[in-house]
FISEGU-381288 format. One line per 4 residues: number of its first residue (from 0); for each residue x, y, z of C-alpha. Coordinates in steps of 0.02 Angstrom, whole numbers, plus 50000, padded with zeros to 5 digits. Example, Ala and Ser with C-alpha at 12.3 -4.5 7.8 and 13.67 -1.06 7.14 Angstrom:
// residues 2
0) 50615:49775:50390; 50684:49947:50357
//
This chain:
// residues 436
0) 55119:66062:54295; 55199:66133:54143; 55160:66039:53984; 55115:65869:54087
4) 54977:65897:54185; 54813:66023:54233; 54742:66075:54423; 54568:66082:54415
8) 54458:66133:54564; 54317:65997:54639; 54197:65960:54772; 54213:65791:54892
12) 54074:65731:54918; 54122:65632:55064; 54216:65768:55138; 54101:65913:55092
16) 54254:66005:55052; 54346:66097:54907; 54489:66016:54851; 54616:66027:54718
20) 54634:65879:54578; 54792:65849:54498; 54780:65777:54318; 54901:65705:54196
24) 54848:65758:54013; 54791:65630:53901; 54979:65662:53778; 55070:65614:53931
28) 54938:65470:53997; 55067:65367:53851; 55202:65423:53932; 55274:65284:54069
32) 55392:65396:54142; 55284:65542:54141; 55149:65422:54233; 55280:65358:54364
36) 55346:65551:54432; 55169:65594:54444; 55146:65459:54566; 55307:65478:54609
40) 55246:65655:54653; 55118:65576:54774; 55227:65456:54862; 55341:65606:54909
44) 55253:65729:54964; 55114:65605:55076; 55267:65589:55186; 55294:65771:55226
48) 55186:65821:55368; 55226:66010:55380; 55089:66151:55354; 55212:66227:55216
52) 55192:66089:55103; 55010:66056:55008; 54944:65918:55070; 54885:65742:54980
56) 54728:65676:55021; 54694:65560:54903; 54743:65470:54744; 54640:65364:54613
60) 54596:65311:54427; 54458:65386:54308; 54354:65252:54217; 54470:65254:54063
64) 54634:65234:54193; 54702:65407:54205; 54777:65436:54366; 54732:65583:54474
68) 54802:65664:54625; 54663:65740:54768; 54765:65894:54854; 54714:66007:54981
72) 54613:66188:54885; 54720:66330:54896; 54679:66509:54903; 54791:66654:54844
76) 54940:66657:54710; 55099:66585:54645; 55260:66675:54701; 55284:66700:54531
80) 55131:66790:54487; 55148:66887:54662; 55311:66968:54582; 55250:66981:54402
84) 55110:67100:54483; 55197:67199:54647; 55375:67174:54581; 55537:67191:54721
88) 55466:67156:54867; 55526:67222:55054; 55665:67146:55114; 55569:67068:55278
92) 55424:67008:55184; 55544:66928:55048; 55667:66857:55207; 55488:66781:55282
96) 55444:66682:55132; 55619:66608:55090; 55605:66551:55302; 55431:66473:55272
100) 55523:66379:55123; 55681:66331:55226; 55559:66235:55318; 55460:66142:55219
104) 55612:66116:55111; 55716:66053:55296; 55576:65916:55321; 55605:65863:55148
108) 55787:65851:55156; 55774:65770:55322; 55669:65619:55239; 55816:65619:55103
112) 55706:65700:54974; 55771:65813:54869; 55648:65940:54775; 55748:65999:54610
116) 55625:66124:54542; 55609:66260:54655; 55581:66395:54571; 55442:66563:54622
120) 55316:66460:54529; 55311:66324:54661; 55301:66408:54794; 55097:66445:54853
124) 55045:66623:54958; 54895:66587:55048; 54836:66641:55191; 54849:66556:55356
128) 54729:66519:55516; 54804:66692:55602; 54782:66795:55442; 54964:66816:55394
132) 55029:66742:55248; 55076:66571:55228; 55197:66506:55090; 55178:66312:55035
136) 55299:66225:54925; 55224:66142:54779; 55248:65999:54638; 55379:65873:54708
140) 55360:65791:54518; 55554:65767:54479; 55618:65755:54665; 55747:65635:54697
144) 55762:65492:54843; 55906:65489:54945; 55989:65423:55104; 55901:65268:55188
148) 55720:65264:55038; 55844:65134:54933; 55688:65073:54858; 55611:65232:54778
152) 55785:65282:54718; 55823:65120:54609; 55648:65151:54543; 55677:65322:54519
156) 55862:65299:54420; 55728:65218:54286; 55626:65372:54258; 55787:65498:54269
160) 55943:65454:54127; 56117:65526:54159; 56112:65658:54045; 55908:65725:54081
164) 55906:65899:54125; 55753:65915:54232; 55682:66072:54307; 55657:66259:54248
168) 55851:66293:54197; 55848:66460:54272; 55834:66416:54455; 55940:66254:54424
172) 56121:66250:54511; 56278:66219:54413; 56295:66028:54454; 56101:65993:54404
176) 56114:66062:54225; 56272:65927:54207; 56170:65790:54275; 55992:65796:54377
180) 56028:65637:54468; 56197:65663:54543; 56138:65820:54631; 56125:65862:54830
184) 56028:65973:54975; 56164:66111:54903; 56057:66094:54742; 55899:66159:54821
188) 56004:66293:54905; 56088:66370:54760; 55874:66389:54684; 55822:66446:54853
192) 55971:66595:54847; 55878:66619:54661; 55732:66655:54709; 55779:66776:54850
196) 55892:66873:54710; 55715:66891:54595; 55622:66935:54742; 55741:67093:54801
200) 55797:67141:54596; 55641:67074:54500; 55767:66977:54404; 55847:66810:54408
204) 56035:66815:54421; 56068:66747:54236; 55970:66787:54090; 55998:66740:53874
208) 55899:66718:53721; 55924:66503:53715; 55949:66368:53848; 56116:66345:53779
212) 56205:66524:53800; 56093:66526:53977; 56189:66346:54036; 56358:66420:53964
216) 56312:66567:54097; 56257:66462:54219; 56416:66343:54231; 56548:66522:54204
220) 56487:66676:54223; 56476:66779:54391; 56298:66863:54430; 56283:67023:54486
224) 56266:67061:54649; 56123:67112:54726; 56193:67276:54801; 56232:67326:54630
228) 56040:67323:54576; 55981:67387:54748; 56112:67462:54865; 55962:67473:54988
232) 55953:67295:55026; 56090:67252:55204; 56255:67185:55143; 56193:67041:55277
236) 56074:66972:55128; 56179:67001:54986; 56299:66909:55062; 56190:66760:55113
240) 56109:66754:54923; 56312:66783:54864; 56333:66637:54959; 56193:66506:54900
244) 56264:66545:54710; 56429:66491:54712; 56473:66381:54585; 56532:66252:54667
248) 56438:66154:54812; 56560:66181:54930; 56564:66349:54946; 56366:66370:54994
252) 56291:66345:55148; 56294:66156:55198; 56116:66153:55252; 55946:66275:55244
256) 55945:66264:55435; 56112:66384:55404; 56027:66477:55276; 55890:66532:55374
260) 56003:66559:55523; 56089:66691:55419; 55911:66775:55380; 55854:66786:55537
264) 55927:66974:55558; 55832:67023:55413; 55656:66935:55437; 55494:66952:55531
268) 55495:66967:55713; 55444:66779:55719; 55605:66767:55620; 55730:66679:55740
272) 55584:66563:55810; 55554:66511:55617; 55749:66473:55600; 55760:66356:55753
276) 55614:66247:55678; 55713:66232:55542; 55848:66153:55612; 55750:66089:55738
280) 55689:65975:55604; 55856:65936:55554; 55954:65889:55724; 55782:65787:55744
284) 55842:65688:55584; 56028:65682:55631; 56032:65628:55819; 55866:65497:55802
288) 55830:65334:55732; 55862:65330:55529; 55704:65336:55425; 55620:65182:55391
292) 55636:65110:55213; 55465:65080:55140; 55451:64922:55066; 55471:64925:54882
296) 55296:64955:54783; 55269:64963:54603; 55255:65143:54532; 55043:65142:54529
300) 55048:65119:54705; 55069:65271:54854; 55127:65190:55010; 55095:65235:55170
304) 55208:65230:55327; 55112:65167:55479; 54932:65141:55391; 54860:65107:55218
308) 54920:65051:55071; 54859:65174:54944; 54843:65135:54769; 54746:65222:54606
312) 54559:65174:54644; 54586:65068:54784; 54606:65056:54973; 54678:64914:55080
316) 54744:64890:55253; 54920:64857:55305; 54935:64677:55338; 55006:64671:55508
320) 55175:64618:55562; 55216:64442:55637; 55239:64536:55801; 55071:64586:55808
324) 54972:64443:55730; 55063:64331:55871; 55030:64424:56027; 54860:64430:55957
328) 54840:64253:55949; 54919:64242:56132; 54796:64367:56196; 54637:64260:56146
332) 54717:64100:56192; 54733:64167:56389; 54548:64216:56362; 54504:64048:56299
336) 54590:63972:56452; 54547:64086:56576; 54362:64065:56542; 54383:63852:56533
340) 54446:63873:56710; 54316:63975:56782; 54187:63852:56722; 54265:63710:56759
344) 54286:63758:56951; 54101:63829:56936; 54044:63638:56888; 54150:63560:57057
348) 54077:63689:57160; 53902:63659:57115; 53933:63447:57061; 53944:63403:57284
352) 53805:63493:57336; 53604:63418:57313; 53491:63580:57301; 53362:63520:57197
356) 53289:63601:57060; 53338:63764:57099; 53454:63743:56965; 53472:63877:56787
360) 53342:63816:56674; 53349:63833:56477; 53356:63992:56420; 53414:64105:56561
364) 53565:64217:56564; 53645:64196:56728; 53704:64039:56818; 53645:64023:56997
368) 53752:63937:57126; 53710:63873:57317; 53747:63969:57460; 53877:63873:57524
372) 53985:63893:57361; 54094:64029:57334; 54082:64109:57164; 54242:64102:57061
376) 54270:64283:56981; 54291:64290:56799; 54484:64315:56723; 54480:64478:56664
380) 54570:64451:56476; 54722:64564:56462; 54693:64596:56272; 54553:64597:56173
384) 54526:64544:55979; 54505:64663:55837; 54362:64640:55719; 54440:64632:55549
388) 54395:64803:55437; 54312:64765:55267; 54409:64862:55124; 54321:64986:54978
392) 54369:65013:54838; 54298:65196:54849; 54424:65313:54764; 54370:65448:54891
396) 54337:65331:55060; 54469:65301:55182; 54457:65117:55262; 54440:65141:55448
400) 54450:64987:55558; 54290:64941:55647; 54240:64937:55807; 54347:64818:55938
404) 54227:64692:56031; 54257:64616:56191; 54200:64449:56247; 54067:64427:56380
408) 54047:64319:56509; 53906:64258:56640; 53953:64284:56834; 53894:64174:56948
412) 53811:64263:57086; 53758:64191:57273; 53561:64151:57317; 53468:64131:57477
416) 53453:63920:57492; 53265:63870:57498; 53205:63750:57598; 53247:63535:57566
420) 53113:63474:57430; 53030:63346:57470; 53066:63222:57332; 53284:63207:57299
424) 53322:63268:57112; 53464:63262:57031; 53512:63478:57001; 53516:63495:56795
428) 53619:63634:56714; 53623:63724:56545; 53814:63738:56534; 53897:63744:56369
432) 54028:63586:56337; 54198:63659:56395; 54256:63561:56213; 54140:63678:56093
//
């Protein structure tokens, strides 16, 4: 996490699993906007559902109020450190990683998130369930809220000013370096095309002694091309890389779905299968509903589509919509009903006939009836009640509703009549008041 944060490695005890916790330093803890992009950081990345992004599994508060993160454990290296010790890699092993990015980075864009720190650093080599390698994008700390989340990016535009440069300045685009909030997707493309370049040269594409002369580079200069530093490499991926680094938006390609349709020639065999998720994920975004727009939380608080609202050392349930709270209510009222009406039918059935004291007595569980009555069956209650789930405040504990119950009722059932008693006496019955 730079200068803001450590990752430390832990055991759940719940889970009885490694994980990975994320902690802000104790110089930043002061720091309000350092505080709100870390659980900004959380907020993002709990939406993204892909197997290329680490996942979140938890979030809560040490005793003296430091937030934490609770991440899925990783196993392997940073990108970064991958290059620092092979160097240039092979042009289809290079091509496979930047598709495994395109993807995670295509789910993100398709949620309106933008990432703005890409860079080989971020970008996880593990290994995967088949044994092959398995990239995950990391540290969504500065990404920016676009598109239909209106919410997170008015409470974003307080933790970002116009003229913040955010991000490693190396793998930043042109348009990011003159202002980090009135960047794109085409952002994320130009430092995806960077990181391809330093994986087929072992260089980035501009390099100087100060941030200054580097941003002057950045913003004029032409790189080299990547032919020049290794003719080897097809003209098919220089061209592509050429491509993501143009200096002006425009000229790149308009979405990572093309991106990784131009790598495909150049990839894994899996490589064409890899680009059509990609866009997959992106015509899903396009031709369906818009996003949702989470309702506005404060900047402590992680909220979660569909389920819980997740804040630092606490866990509650979604209160449910009218929708649902009323067809409830609907749904117990037939029950009510339905059950008054068997009973009350029950009571006329039984109320003409004179079968002594073969009646129920105190105390027994079934109601019996006379011969001559038919038994009324029970309504059968189209919807059932949910018990209401008790909240913890368990940092670690997920709130799970508890078990749904379901009403029971007696059935009458028919007996053999007995023979006429010989003294007349009145039947008695045990039935509740139809009132209660």
């Amino acid at each position: 996490m730079g200068g803001m944060g450590v990752v430390v490695s832990a055991m759940h005890l719940e889970l009885e699993r490694r994980v990975a916790l994320k902690f802000l330093l104790p110089s930043a803890l002061a720091n309000a906007v350092a505080v709100g992009r870390f659980a900004q950081e959380a907020r993002a990345v709990v939406r993204l559902k892909s197997e290329h992004v680490a996942r979140v599994i938890d979030v809560g508060r040490l005793e003296n109020g430091a937030p934490f993160i609770v991440m899925e454990y990783l196993e392997g290296t940073d990108l970064g450190t991958l290059l620092e010790t092979r160097g240039r890699l092979p042009v289809h092993e290079a091509v496979d990683y930047m598709l495994q990015a395109c993807e995670a980075v295509a789910e993100a864009h398709a949620l309106g998130i933008i990432h703005r720190d890409l860079k080989p650093r971020n970008l996880f080599v593990t290994t995967g369930v088949d044994g092959q390698p398995l990239v995950k994008v990391l540290d969504f700390g500065i990404s920016k809220f676009t598109g239909a989340n209106v919410s997170q990016s008015l409470q974003q535009m307080s933790l970002t000013k116009t003229n913040d440069i955010m991000g490693s300045p190396m793998y930043m685009s042109p348009e990011q370096l003159r202002s980090s909030r009135r960047v794109d997707e085409r952002s994320d493309i130009w430092s995806l095309g960077v990181i391809l370049y330093e994986c087929l040269t072992g260089k980035v594409p501009f390099e100087a002694d100060s941030v200054t002369e580097l941003c002057a580079m950045l913003l004029q200069d032409a790189h080299k091309s990547v032919g020049e530093l290794r003719p080897e490499v097809p003209p098919g991926v220089t061209a592509a890389i050429d491509r993501c680094l143009q200096k002006h938006p425009e000229g790149r390609f308009l979405t990572v779905a093309d991106l990784a349709a131009a790598l495909v020639p150049f990839g894994p065999p899996d490589a064409a299968e890899q680009a059509e998720r990609v866009r997959t994920i992106l015509s899903a975004r396009a031709n369906g509903p818009s996003a949702p727009e989470l309702t506005p939380v404060p900047s402590s608080r992680v909220a979660v589509t569909g389920g819980t609202s997740v804040s630092w050392g606490e866990t509650q349930l979604a209160p449910l919509k009218k929708g649902t709270r009323r067809a409830s209510l609907i749904a117990v009222a037939i029950v009510v009903l339905g059950m008054g009406a068997g009973v009350i039918v029950w009571r006329t059935a039984t109320s003409g006939t004179n079968e002594g004291p073969h009646a129920a007595t105190a105390g027994s569980a079934t109601a019996t009836a006379t011969a001559t009555a038919t038994p009324t069956p029970t309504p059968t209650p189209t919807a059932t009640p949910t018990a209401t789930p008790t909240p913890t405040n368990h940092p670690l504990v997920s709130t799970r509703p508890t078990a749904t119950t379901k009403p029971t009722t007696a059935t009458p059932t028919a007996t053999t009549p007995h023979p006429p008693p010989t003294a007349t006496t009145k039947p008695t019955t045990d039935l509740p008041n139809e009132r209660e």
